[in-house]
C-alpha positions as a printed Julia matrix, in Angstrom:
317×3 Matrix{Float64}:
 -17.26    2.45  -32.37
 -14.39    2.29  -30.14
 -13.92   -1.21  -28.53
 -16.14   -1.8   -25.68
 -15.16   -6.05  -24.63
 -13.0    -4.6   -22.02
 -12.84   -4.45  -18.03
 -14.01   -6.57  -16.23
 -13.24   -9.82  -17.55
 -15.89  -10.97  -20.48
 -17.0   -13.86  -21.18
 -16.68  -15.46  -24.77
 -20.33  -14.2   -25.64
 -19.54  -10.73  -24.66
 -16.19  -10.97  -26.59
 -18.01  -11.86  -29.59
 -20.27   -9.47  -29.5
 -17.94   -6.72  -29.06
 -15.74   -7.9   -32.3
 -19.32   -8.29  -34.21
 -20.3    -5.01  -33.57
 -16.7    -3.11  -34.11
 -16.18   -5.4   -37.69
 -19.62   -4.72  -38.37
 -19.66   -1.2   -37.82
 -21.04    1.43  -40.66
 -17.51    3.51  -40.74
 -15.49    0.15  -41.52
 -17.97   -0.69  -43.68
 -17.64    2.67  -45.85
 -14.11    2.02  -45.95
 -14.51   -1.42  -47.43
 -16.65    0.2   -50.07
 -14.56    3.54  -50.9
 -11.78    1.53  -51.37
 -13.68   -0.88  -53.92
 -14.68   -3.89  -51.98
 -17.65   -5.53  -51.19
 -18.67   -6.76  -47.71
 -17.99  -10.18  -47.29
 -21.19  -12.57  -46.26
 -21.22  -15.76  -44.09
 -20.91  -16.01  -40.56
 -18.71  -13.83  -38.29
 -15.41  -15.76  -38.93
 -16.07  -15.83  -42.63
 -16.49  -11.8   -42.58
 -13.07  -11.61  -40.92
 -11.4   -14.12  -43.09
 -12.77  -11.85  -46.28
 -11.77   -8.29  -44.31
  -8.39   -9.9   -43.44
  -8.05  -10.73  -47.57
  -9.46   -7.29  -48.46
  -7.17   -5.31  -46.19
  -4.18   -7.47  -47.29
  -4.51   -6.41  -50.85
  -5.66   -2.83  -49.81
  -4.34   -1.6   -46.79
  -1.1    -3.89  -46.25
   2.19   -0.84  -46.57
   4.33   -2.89  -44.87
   4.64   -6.29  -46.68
   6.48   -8.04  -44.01
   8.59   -5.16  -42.87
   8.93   -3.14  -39.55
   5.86   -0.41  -39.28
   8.92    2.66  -40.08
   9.54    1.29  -43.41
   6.07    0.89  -44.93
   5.15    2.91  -47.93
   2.8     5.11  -47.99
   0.12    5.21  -50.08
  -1.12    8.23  -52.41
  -4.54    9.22  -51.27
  -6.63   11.81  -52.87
  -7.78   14.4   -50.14
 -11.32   13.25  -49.79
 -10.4     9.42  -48.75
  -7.57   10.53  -46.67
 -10.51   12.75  -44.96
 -12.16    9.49  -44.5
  -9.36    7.35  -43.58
  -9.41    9.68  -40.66
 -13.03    9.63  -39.79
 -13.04    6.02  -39.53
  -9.92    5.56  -37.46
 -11.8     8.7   -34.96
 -14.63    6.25  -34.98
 -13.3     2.66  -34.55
 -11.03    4.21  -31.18
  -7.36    4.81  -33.04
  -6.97    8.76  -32.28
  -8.19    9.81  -29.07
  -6.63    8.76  -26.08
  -8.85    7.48  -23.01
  -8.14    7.7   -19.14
  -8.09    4.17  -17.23
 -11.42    3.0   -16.59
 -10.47    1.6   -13.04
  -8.6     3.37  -10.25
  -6.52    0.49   -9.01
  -4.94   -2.67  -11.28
  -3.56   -5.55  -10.22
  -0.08   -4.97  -12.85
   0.16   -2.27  -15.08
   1.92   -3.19  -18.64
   3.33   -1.08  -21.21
   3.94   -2.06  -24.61
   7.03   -1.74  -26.38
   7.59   -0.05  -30.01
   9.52    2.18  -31.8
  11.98    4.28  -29.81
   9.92    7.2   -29.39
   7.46    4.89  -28.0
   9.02    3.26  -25.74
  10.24    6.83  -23.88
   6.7     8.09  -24.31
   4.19    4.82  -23.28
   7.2     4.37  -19.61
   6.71    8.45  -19.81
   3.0     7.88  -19.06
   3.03    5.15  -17.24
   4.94    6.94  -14.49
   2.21    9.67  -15.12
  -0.73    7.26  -14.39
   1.12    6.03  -11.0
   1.59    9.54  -10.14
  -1.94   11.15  -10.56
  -4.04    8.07   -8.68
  -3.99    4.7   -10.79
  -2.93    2.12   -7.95
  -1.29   -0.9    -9.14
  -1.02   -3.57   -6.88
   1.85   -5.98   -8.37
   4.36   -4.33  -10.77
   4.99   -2.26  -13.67
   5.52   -5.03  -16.68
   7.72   -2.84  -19.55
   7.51   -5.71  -22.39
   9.79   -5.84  -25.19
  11.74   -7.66  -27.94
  15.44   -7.73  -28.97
  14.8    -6.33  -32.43
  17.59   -3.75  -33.58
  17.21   -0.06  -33.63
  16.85    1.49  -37.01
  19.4     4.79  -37.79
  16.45    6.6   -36.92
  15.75    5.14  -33.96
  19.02    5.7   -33.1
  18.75    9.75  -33.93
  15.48    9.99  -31.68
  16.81    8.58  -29.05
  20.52   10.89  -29.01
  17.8    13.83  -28.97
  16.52   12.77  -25.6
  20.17   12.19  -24.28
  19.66    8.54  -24.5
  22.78    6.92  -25.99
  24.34    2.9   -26.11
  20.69    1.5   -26.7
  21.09   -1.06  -29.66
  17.74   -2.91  -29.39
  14.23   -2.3   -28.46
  14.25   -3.69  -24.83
  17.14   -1.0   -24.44
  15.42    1.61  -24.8
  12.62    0.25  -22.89
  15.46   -0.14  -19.83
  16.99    3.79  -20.59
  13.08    4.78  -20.56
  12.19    3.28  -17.01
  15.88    4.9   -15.62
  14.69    8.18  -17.27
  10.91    8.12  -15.51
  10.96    6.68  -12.69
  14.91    7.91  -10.94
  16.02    4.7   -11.01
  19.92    3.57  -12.17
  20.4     0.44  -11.35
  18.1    -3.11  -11.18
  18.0    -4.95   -8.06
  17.06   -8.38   -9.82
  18.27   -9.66  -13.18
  17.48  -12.84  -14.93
  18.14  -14.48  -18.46
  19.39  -16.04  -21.23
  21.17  -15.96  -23.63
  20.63  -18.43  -26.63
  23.07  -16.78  -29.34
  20.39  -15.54  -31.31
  17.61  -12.63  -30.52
  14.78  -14.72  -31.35
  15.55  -17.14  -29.1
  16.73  -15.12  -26.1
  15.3   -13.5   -22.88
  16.34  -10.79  -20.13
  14.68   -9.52  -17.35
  15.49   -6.42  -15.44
  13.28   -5.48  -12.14
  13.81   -1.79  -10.23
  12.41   -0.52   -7.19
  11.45    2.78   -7.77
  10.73    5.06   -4.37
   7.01    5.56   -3.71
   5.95    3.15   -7.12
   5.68   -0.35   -7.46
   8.49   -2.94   -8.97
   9.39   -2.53  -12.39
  10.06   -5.31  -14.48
  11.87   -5.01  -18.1
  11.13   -7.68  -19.87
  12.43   -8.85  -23.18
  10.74  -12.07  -24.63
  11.95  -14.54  -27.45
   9.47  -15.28  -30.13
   7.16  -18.01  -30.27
   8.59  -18.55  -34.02
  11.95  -17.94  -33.84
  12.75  -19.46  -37.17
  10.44  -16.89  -39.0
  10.1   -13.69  -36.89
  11.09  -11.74  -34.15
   8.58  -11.8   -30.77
   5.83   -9.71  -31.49
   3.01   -7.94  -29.19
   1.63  -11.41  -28.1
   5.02  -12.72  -27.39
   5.58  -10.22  -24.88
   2.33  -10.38  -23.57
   2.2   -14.34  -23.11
   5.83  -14.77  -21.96
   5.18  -12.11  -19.22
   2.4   -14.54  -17.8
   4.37  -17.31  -17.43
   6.18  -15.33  -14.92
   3.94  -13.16  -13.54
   0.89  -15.93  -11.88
  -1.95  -14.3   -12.76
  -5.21  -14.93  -10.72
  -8.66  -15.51  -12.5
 -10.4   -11.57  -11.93
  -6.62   -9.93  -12.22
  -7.27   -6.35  -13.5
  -4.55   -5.43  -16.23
  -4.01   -2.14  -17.71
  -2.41   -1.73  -21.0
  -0.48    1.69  -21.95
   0.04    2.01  -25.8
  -0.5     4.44  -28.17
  -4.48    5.09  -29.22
  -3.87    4.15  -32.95
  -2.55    0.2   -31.7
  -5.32   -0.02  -28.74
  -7.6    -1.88  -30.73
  -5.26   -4.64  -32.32
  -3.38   -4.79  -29.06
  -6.13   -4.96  -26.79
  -7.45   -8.35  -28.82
  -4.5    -9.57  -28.72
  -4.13   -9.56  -24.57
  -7.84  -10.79  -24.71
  -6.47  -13.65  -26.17
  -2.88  -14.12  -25.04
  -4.34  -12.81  -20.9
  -7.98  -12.88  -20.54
  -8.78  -15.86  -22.51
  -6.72  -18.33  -20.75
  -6.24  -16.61  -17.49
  -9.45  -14.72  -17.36
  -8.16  -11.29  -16.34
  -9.65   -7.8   -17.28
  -8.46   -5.44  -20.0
  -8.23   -2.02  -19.86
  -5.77   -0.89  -22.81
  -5.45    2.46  -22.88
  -3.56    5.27  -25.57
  -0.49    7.8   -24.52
  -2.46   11.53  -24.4
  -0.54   13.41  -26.97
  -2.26   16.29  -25.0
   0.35   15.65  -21.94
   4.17   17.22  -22.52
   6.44   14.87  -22.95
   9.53   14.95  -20.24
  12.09   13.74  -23.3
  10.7    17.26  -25.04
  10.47   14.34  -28.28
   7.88   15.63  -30.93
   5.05   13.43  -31.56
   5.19   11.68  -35.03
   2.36   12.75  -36.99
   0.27    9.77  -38.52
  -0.58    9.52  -42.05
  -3.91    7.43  -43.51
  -1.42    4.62  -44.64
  -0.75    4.05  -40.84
  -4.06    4.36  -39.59
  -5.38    1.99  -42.45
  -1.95   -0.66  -41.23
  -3.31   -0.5   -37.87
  -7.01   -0.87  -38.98
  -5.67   -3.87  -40.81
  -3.98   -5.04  -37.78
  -6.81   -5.11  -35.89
  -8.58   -6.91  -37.81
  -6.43   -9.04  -37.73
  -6.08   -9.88  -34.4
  -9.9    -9.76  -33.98
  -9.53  -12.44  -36.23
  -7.24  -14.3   -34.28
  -9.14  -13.76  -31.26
 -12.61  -15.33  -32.29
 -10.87  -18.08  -33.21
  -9.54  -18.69  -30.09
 -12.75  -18.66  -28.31
């Protein structure tokens, strides 16, 4: 039951359908029950209020920490054979091609540091085999540290001085698309992370601009900017047009919590189309990085997450 609210822009009816019928669905139901629970009854935002308490106390590894240090849980074989199932069938495994050949911006979602080389990686692969973006590349990102690890991945693919996320976001775009220096920076800086911006646009040959962004949070007294951040800050700046076509590059298991969330922070109140698409694991990777291998606790995080923001979403219709 991969989502299916996406390009062109829906309406708030069409939305809702497409969260009833992905929450609703018989795989996420037989999760809720192999893992104890029973389906919560009431009206659509009462069923995600109850799946957003159930996969708190069930499927919630991280407890307020970054996704690489979340625990992960002991399965027996049979419901980590399901866990898998499930996350095939709600749209977190396989990646999809773009559903349009032209966009008006193409954006690509920060993440850990092997994300960030990978999701610029195949961005640059989309512009090369056909996708036609009319207005610019967005690269959106936070200033939250590197971990060690981070660190390490990045050293294998020659990258080296990156301290935060938006750096590796920057040493990314010079890596796939030629480019060494930006022809436009902008920014500030607050004296805290949280409160702070930058914004680095190239001019690659033969692609469009490319814009490395870096938002504060919308809570800077309690987090660091997250996925909506990014997304929302990058519209203030960008002037979208009612009918804009966006396309989102991720990886498959965040498309469907990040897709809701740029239905809310981008089609919602600017009523553009969303096409979020996953990194093919199937491509090689230019860095030569290997690609993590995902465990049930992460796909169950990232179920959780989407739920989530499907949550948040209906609410904001």
């Amino acid at each position: 039951m991969p989502l299916a609210f996406g390009t062109p822009p829906a309406d708030p009816g069409a939305i809702v359908d497409g969260i009833a019928a992905w929450i609703g669905s018989a795989p996420l139901r037989g999760l809720v029950e192999r893992f104890g629970g029973r389906w919560p009854t009431g009206d659509l935002a009462a069923v995600l209020a109850g799946l957003d308490d159930f996969s708190a106390a069930h499927w919630d590894f991280r407890g307020g920490r970054e996704r690489p240090d979340a625990r992960e849980p002991a399965l027996d074989p049979s419901t980590a054979r399901l866990v898998w199932d499930v996350a095939t069938a709600l749209g977190l495994v396989r990646a999809a091609r773009p559903a349009l050949p032209r966009y008006a911006h193409l954006l690509v979602l920060g993440g850990l540091a092997h994300a960030c080389l990978r999701r610029v990686a195949y961005a640059a692969h989309l512009l090369r085999h056909g996708v036609g973006v009319a207005g610019e590349v967005a690269v959106l990102g936070s200033f939250r540290p590197l971990s060690e690890a981070e660190r390490s991945i990045l050293a294998d693919a020659d990258v080296v001085g990156a301290d935060t996320e938006v750096d590796a976001l920057d040493a990314a775009v010079r890596l796939a698309f030629g480019v060494t220096r930006p022809a436009e920076e902008d920014g500030v800086d607050a004296g805290h992370p949280h409160h702070s911006w930058s914004s680095r646009t190239y001019h690659p040959a033969g692609a469009p601009p490319v814009r490395v962004l870096a938002a504060p949070s919308s809570e800077p007294q309690r987090r660091r900017a997250h996925t909506a951040d990014t997304q929302r800050f990058w519209a203030g700046h960008a002037r979208l047009s009612s009918g804009d076509q966006l396309l989102l590059v991720t990886h498959p298991n965040y498309v469907p919590f990040q897709h809701c969330d740029a239905l809310r922070t981008l089609a919602v109140p600017y009523g553009a189309g969303i096409d979020t698409v996953g990194v093919d694991p199937a491509l090689p990777d230019p860095a030569r990085l290997p690609e993590p291998t995902l465990t049930p606790g992460r796909y169950l995080q990232e179920i959780r997450s989407a739920i989530r923001s499907m949550r948040a979403l209906h609410a904001a219709l």
